[in-house]
N, C-alpha and C positions, 0 to 999 in steps of 0.2 A: 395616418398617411394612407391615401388610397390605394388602390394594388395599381402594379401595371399591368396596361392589357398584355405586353409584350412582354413575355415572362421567360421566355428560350433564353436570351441574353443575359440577366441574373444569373439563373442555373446554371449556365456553362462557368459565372465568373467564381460561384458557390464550388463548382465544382474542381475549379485550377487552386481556388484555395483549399481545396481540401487536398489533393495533391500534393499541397508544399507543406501542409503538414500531415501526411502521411510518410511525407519523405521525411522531415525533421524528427517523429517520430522514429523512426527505422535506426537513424543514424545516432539518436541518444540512446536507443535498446542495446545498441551496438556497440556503441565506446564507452557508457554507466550501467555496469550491471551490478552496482550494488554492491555489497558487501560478500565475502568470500564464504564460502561452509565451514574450512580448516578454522584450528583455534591459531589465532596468532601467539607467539611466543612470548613472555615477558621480558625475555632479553636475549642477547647474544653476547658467548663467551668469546673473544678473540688469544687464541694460543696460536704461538710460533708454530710453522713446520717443526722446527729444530725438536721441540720443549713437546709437543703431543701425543701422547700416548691412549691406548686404552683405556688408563689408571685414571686418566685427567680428569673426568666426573667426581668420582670419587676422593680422588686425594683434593680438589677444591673445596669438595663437601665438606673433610674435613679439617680443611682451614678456615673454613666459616665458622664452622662449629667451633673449633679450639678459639677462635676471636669470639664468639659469644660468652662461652667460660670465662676465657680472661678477664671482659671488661662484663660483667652479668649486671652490674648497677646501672649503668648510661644504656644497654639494653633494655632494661624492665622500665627505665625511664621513655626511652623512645616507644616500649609497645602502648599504644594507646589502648587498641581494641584488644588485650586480651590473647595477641595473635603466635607471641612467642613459642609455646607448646608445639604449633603446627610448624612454625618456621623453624623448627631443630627438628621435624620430623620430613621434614620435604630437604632437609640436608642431608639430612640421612638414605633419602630414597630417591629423590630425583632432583639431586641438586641444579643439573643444567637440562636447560629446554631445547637451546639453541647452539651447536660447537660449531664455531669456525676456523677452521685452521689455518693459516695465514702467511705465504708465498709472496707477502709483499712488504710494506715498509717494519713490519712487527719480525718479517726474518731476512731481510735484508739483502745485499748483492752476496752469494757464493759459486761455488764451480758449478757448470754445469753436472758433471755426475753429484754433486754432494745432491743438488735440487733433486736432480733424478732419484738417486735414494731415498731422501726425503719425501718424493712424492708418491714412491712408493708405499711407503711405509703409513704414508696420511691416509690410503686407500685401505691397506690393511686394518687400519685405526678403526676406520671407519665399520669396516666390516665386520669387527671384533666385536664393535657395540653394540652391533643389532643382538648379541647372544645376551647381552649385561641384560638384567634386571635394572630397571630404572634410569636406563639410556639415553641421552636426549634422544626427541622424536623429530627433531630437525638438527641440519647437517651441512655443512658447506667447505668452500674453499675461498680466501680469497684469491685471486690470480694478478698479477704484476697491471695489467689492464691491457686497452684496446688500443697501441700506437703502433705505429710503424717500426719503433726500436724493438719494442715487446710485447707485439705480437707471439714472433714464433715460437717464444720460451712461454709464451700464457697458454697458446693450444701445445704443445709437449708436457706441462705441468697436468693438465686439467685432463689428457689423456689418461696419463700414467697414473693420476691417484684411482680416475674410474677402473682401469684395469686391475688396480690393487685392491680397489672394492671387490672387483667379480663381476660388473655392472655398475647402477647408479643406484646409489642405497638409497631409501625411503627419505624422503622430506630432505632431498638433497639438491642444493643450491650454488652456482659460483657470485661470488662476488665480483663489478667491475671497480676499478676506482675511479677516483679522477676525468669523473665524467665532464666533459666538456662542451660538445657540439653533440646535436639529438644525430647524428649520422654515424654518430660509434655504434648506436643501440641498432641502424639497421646492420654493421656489419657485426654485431654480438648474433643476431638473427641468422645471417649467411652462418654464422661458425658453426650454431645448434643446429642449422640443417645441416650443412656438410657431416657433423660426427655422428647424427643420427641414421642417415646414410651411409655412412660407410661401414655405420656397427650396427645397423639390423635395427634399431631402436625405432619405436615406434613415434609419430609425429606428437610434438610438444613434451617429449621426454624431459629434455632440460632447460631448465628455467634459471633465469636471474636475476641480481639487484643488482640496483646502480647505487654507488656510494656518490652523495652529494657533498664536495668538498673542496670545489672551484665558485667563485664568480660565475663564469660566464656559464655554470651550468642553471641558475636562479634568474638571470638577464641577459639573452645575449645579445647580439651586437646591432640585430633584426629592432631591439628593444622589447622582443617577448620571453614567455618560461619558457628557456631550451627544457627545462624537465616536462614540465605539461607537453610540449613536442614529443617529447624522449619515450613516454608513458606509452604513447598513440602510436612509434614505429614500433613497439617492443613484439607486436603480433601476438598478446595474450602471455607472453613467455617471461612480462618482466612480476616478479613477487611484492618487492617491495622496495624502499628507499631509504637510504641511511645517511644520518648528517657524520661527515667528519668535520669534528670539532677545531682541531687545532690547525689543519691544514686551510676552512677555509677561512678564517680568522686573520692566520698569514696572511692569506694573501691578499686582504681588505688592509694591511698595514696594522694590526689590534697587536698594540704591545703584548712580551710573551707572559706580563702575569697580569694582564687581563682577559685571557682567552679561558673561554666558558662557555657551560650550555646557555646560561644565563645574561649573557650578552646580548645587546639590543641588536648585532647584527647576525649573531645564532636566532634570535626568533624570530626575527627576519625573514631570516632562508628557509626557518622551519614550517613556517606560516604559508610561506609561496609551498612548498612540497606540498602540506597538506591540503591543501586547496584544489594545488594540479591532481592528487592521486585519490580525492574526495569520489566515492561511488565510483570508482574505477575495479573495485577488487583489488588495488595495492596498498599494501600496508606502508606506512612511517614509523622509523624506529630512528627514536635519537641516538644521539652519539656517545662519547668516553668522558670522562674525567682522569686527569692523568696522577691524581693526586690520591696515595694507595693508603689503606692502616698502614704503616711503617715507620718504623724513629722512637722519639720518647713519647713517654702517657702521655704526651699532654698531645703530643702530632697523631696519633692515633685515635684520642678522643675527637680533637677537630676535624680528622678524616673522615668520621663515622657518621657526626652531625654533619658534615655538609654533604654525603652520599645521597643519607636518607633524605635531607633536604632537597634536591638535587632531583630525586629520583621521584618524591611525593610532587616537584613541581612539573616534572613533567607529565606524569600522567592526567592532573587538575587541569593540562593544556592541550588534552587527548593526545598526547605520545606515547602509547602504552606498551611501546618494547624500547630498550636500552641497551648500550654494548656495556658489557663488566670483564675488566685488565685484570683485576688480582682477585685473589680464592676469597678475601675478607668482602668485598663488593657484594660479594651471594649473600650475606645476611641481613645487611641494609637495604638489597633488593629486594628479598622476601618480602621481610619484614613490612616496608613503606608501603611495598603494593597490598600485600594482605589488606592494611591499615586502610589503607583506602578506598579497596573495596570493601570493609567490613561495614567503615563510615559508610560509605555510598549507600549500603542496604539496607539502613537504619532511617536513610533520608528518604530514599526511592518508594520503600516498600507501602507504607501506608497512603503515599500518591497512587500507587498503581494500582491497590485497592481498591481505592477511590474510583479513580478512572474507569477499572473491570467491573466495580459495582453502578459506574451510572451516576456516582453521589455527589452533592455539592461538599464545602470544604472552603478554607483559607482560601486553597490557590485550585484553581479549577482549570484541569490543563488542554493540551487540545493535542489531536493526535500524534504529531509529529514529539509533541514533549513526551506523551507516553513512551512511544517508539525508544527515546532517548535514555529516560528511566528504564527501560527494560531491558536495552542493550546492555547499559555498565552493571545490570544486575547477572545478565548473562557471562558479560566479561571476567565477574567474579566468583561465577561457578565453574567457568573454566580454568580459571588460576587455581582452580583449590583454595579461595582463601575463606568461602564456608560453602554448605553445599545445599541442594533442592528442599531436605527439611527446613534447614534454618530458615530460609524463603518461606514455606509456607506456614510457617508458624508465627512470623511476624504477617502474611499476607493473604489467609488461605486460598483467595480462587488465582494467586500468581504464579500459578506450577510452569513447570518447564513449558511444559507444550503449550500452554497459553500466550508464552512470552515466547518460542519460538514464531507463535503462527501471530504475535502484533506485529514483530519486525520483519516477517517475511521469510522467515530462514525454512529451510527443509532438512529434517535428520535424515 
């Protein structure tokens, strides 16, 4: 093609396009920053107001524990990798990662003063276990949510447990529920400044989740993700996303004994969440199963197999945190995630070898798959389900810092 003599006119047109993606640029730095620093947590415990104490770590620990003694044969059957050893010692030390204590349908309508007690006392809770050895390092509340009914009892709650704290304790979160329309999440916004303001607290103090557990928080009425909206008002303040399981089931009409994580319209929802909160910095954490160890050997054994099952299937569908209702759930949590990640690094490691050394091989991957192998390798050194030796000894040049600086991460 010959040139044109008249060349001003391209350059200007080279130059409006570079413009509109300079501008596109800005606005995907801005609303996809990628993956967070924090470890995300492998699960969240949800305890009543009523029921939470101090002890609740510990005495969950060991009811886990006492359910591994019990049943130890359907145990050493389910550990695949070898992983039981650690998952009786991570019960013993740091059974919960995530405590949330729960102001809403987990403790139901009471007087106002009992709540206020209660939320006092949740504050205390809270503050007792920054002393504990092997504490959770994440912490929350859930709160009644964002309506016009309950509101004023969600900001009175959410006051009084911070004050019983002393503050806002580390790696501390409220919960909203019942997320509906992405316009709650601007006024959860309005509330975190208002209380931040009026207590001295310095800007982006507190942060939140929105529990996904409506319809119209996955479609709404527009025909887009109210959540993917919801993400983009949260102003950097929302953490993550959680499926409630049984509520949004309901309300899709899903008979009540087929509600499950493993229902085709739970992965549904959970599929659209992950999507909207993909390179956002917010995390997905699935939801409960309502069905606990409890009853005859035979109901406790099929408890156990469908936990672990349950919990192995979620993570194989990148939901790598879970709520757990009863103290028995912490061992089939452990456990399945261990498992998973121990498989994972058995699979990963000699790929990423591969990949670090340059070398051809079966499957010759390209860098985004690396990236991918190195995150769930990363993900399972954070679990504790083995640690940076066991890595380099199946892997040698896949040390930490190597695998931080594929996927981008900064210690």
């Amino acid at each position: 093609m010959p040139p044109n003599p008249d060349a001003s006119a391209p350059r200007e047109r080279i130059e409006r396009i570079g413009a509109v993606l300079r501008a596109v640029d800005a606005d995907l730095a801005l609303h996809y920053r990628h993956d967070r620093p924090e470890v995300q947590p492998l699960h969240t415990v949800y305890v009543s107001a009523a029921d939470a104490t101090p002890e609740t770590p510990s005495e969950w620990g060991r009811g886990a524990g006492e359910l591994i003694a019990d049943h130890s044969e359907l145990f050493t059957a389910l550990d695949i990798s070898g992983a039981l050893p650690k998952v009786r010692d991570m019960l013993a030390r740091n059974p919960i990662q995530d405590l949330r204590i729960d102001f809403e349908d987990g403790y139901g309508r009471r007087p106002d003063a009992v709540e206020d007690h209660d939320a006092r006392r949740a504050g205390a809770t809270f503050q007792a276990l920054r002393e504990v050895a092997g504490g959770p390092p994440w912490c929350g509340i859930r709160i009644r949510g964002l309506t016009t009914d309950e509101f004023a009892r969600s900001l009175r709650t959410l006051e009084l447990v911070l004050d019983g704290a002393g503050g806002v304790p580390a790696g501390f979160v409220f919960t909203i529920p019942k997320l509906r329309v992405a316009e709650q999440v601007t006024a959860a916004v309005l509330l975190c400044e208002e209380l931040e303001d009026v207590h001295g607290l310095p800007s982006h103090t507190l942060r939140f989740e929105l529990q996904i557990e409506s319809p119209q928080a996955i479609l709404g009425r527009d025909g887009a993700a109210t959540v993917a909206k919801a993400i983009h008002l949260a102003d950097g303040r929302c953490t993550a996303l959680h499926y409630g399981t049984y509520d949004y089931s309901a309300a899709l009409g899903i008979a009540s004994i087929q509600q499950s994580l493993e229902h085709p319209v739970a992965d549904h929802a959970k599929a659209v969440m992950l999507a909207a909160a993909a390179q956002t910095g917010v995390w997905v954490c699935d939801g409960s199963t309502q069905v606990n160890p409890t009853g005859s050997a035979t109901a406790v054994a099929d408890a156990i197999g469908r936990h672990y099952r349950l919990v192995t299937r979620s993570l194989e569908r990148g939901y790598y945190q879970g709520w757990d209702m009863h103290p028995g759930h912490l061992a089939t949590r452990w456990l399945a995630t261990f498992a998973f990640y121990r498989t994972a690094l058995h699979a990963a490691a000699p790929r990423l070898q591969a990949y670090l050394d340059k070398q051809g091989g079966d499957v010759v991957d390209e860098p985004a798959t690396a990236q991918a192998l190195a995150k769930v390798v990363l993900r399972g050194i954070d679990a504790r389900a083995f640690d940076e030796q066991d890595l380099v000894d199946l892997a040698p040049c896949a040390r930490r810092d190597v695998l931080d600086e594929l996927v981008g991460r900064t210690r």
